[in-house]
N, CA, C and O atoms as a GROMACS GRO file, in nm:
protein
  276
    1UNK      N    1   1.168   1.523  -2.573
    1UNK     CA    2   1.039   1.462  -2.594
    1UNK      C    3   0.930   1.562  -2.559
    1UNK      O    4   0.963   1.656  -2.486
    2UNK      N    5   0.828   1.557  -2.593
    2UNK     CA    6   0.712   1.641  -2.605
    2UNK      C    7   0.604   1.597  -2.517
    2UNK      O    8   0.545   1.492  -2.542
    3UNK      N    9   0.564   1.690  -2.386
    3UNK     CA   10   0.417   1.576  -2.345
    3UNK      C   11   0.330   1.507  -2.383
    3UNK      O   12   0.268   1.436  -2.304
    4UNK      N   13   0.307   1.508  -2.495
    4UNK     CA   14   0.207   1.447  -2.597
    4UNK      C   15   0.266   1.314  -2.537
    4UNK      O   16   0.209   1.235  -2.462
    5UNK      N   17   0.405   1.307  -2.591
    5UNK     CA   18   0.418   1.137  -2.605
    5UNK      C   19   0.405   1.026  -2.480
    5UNK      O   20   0.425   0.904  -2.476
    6UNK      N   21   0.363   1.125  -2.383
    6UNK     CA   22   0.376   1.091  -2.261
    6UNK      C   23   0.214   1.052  -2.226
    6UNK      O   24   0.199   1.021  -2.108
    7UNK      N   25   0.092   1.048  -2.308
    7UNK     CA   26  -0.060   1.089  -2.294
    7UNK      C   27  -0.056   0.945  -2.286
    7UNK      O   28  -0.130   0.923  -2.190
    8UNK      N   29  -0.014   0.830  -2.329
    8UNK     CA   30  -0.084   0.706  -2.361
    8UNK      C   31   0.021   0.587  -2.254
    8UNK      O   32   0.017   0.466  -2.275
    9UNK      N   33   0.084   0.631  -2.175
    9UNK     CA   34   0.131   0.580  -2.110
    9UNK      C   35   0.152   0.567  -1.995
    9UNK      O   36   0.197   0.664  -1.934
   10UNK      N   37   0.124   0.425  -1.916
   10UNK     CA   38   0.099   0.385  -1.794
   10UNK      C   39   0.246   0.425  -1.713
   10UNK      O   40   0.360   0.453  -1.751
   11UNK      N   41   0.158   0.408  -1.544
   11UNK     CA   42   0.283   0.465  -1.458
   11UNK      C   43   0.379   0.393  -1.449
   11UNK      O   44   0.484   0.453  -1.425
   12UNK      N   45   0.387   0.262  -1.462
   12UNK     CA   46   0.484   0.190  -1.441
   12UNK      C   47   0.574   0.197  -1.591
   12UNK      O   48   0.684   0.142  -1.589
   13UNK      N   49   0.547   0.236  -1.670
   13UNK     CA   50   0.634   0.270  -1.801
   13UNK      C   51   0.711   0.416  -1.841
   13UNK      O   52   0.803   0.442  -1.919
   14UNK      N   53   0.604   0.522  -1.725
   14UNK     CA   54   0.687   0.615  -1.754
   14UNK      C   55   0.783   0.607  -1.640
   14UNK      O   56   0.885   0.669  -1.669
   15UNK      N   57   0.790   0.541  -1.495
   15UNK     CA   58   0.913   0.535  -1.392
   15UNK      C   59   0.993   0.464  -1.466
   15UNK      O   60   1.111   0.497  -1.459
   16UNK      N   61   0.959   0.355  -1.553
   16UNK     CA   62   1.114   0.318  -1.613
   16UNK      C   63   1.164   0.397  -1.672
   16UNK      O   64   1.287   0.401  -1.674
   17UNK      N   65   1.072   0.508  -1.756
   17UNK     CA   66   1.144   0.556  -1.831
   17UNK      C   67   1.230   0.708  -1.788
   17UNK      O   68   1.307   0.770  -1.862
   18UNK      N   69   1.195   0.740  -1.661
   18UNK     CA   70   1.221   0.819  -1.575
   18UNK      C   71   1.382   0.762  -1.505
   18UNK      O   72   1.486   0.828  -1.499
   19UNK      N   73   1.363   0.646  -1.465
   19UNK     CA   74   1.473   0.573  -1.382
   19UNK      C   75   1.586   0.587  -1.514
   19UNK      O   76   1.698   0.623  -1.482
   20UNK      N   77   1.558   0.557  -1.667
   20UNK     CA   78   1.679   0.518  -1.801
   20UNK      C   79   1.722   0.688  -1.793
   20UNK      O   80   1.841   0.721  -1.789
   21UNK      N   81   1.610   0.789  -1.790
   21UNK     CA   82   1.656   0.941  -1.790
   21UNK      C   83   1.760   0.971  -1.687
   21UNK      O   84   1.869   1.009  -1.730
   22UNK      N   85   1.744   0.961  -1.554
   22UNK     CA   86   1.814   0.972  -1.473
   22UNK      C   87   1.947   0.895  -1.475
   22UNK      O   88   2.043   0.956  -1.427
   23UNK      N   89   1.964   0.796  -1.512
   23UNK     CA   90   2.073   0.746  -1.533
   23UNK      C   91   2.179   0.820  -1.635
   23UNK      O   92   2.294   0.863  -1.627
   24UNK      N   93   2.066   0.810  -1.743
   24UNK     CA   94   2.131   0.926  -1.841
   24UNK      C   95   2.237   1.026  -1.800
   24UNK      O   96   2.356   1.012  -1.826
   25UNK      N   97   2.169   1.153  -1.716
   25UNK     CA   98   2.180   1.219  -1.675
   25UNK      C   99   2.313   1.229  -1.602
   25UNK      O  100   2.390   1.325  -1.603
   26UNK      N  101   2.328   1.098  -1.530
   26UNK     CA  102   2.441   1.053  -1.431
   26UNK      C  103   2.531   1.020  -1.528
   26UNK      O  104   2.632   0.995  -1.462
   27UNK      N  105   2.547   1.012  -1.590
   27UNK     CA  106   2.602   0.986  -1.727
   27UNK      C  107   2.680   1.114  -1.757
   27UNK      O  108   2.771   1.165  -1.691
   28UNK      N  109   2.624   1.152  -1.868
   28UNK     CA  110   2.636   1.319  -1.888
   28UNK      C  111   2.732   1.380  -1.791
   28UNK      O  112   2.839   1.431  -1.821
   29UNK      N  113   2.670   1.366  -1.644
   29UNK     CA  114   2.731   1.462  -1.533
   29UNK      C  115   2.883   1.413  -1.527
   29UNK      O  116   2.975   1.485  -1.488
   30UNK      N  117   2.896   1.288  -1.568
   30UNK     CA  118   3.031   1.253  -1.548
   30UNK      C  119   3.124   1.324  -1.663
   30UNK      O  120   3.235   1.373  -1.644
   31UNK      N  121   3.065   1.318  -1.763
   31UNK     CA  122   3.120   1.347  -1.866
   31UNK      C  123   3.172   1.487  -1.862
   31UNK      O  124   3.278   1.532  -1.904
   32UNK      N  125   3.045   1.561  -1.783
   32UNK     CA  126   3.108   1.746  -1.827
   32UNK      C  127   3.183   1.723  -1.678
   32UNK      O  128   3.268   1.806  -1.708
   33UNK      N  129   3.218   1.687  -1.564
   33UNK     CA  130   3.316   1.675  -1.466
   33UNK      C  131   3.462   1.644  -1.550
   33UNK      O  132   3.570   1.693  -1.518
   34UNK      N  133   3.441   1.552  -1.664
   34UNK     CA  134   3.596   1.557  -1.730
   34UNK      C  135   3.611   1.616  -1.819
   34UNK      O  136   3.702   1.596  -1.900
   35UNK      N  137   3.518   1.711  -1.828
   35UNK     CA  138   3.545   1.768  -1.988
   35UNK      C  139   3.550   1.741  -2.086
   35UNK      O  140   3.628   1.792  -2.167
   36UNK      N  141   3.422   1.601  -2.126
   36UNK     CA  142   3.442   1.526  -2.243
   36UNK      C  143   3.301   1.554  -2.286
   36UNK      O  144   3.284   1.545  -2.407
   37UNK      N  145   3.170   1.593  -2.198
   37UNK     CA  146   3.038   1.660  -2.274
   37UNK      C  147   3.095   1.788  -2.373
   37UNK      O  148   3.181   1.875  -2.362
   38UNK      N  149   2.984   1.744  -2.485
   38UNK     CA  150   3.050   1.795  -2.619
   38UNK      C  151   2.870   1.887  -2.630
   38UNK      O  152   2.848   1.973  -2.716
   39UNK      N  153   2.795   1.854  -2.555
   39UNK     CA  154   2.636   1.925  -2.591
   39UNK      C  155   2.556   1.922  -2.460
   39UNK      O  156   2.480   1.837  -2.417
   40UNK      N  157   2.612   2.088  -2.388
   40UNK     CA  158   2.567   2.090  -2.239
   40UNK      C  159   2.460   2.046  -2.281
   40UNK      O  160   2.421   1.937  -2.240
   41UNK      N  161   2.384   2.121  -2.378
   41UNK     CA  162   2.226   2.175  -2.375
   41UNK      C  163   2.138   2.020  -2.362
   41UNK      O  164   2.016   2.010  -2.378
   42UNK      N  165   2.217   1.923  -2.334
   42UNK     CA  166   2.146   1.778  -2.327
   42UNK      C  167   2.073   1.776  -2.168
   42UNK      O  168   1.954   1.756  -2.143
   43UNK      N  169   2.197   1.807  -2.060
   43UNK     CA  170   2.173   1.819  -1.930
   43UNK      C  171   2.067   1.898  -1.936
   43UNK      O  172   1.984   1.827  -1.881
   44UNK      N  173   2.013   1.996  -1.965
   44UNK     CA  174   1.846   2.106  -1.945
   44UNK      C  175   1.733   1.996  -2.005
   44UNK      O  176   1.629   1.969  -1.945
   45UNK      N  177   1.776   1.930  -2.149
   45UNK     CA  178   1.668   1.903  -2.213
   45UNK      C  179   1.658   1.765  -2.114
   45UNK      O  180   1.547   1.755  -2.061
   46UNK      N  181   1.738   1.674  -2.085
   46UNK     CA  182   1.719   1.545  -2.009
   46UNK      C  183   1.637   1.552  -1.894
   46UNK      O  184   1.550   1.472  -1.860
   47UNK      N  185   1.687   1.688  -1.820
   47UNK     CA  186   1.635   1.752  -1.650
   47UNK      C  187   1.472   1.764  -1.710
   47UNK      O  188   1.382   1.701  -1.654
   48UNK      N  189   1.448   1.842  -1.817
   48UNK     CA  190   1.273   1.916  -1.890
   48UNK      C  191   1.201   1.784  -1.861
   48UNK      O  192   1.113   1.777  -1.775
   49UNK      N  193   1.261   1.630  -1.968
   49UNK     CA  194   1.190   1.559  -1.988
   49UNK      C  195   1.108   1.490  -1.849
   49UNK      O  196   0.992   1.448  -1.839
   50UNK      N  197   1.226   1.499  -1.742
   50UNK     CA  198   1.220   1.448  -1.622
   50UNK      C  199   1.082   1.468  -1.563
   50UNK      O  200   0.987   1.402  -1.521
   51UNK      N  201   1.119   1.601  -1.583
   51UNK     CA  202   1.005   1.685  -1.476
   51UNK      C  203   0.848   1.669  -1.562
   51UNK      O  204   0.744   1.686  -1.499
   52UNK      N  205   0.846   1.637  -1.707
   52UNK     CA  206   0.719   1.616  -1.767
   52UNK      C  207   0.712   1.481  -1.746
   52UNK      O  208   0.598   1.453  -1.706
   53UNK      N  209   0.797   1.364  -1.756
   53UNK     CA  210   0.718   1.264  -1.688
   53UNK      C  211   0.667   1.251  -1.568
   53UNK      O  212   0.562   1.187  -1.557
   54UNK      N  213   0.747   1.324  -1.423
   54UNK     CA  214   0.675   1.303  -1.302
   54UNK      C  215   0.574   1.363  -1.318
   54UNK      O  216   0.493   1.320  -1.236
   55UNK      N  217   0.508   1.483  -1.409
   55UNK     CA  218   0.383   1.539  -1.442
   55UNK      C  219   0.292   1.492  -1.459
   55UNK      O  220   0.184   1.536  -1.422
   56UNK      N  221   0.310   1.374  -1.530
   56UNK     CA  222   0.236   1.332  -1.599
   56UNK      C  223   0.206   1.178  -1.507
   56UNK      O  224   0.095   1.126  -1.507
   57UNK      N  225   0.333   1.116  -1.425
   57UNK     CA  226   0.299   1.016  -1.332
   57UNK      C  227   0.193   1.099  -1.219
   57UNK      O  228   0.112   1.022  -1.166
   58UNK      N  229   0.184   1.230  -1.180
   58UNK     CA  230   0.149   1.279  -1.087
   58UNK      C  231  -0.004   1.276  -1.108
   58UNK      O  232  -0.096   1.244  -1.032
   59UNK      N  233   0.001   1.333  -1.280
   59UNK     CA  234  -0.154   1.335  -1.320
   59UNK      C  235  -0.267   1.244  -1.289
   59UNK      O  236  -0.379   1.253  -1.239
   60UNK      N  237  -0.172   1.130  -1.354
   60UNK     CA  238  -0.219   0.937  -1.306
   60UNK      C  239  -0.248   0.900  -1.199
   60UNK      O  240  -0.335   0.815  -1.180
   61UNK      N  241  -0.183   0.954  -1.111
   61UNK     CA  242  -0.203   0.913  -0.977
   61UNK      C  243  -0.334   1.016  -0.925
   61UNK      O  244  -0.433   0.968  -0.871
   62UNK      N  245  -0.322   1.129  -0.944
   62UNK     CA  246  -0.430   1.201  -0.896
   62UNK      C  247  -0.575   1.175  -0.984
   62UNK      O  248  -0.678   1.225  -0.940
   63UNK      N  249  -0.578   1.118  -1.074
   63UNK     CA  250  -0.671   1.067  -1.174
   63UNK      C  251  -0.708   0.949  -1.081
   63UNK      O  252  -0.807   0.972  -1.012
   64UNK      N  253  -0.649   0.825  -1.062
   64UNK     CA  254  -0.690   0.726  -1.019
   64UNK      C  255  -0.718   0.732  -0.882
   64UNK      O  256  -0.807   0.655  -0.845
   65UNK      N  257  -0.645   0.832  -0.761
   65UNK     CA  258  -0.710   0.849  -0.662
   65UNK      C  259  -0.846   0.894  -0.663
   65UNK      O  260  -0.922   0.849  -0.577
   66UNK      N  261  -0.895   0.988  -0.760
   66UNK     CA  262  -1.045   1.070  -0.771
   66UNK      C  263  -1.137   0.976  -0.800
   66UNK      O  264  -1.251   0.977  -0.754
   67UNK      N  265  -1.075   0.858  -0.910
   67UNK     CA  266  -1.194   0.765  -0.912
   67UNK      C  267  -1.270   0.702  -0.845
   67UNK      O  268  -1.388   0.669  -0.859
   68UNK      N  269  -1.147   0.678  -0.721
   68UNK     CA  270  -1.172   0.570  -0.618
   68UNK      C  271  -1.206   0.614  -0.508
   68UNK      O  272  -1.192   0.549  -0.404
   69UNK      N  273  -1.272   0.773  -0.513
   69UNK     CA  274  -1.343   0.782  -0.414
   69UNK      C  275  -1.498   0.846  -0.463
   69UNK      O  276  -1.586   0.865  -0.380
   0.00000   0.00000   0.00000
């Protein structure tokens, strides 16, 4: 996913969607532990998306703290 898609969406929608990634992820990890992941390159791109949503929850939060003072 691309940060863009991440511009119009509230915090409580991107932690869910953070919490479904991570699961993901836990997922995956099981899979290459048995040798049944067939496309490492998922584990980097899943970890990328991660880290651009807490970016972008981080943004939100530092946005709405500035207002409110």
């Amino acid at each position: 996913m691309k940060f863009s898609e991440f511009t119009d969406q509230t915090v409580v929608e991107l932690a869910t969607l953070s919490r479904e990634k991570r699961q993901e992820i836990f997922t995956l990890r099981l899979q290459q532990a048995s040798s049944q992941l067939e496309k490492p390159s998922q584990l980097r791109n899943l970890r990328r998306d991660i880290a651009r949503i807490e970016t972008r929850i981080s943004q939100l939060k530092k946005q709405a703290g500035g207002k409110a003072n």
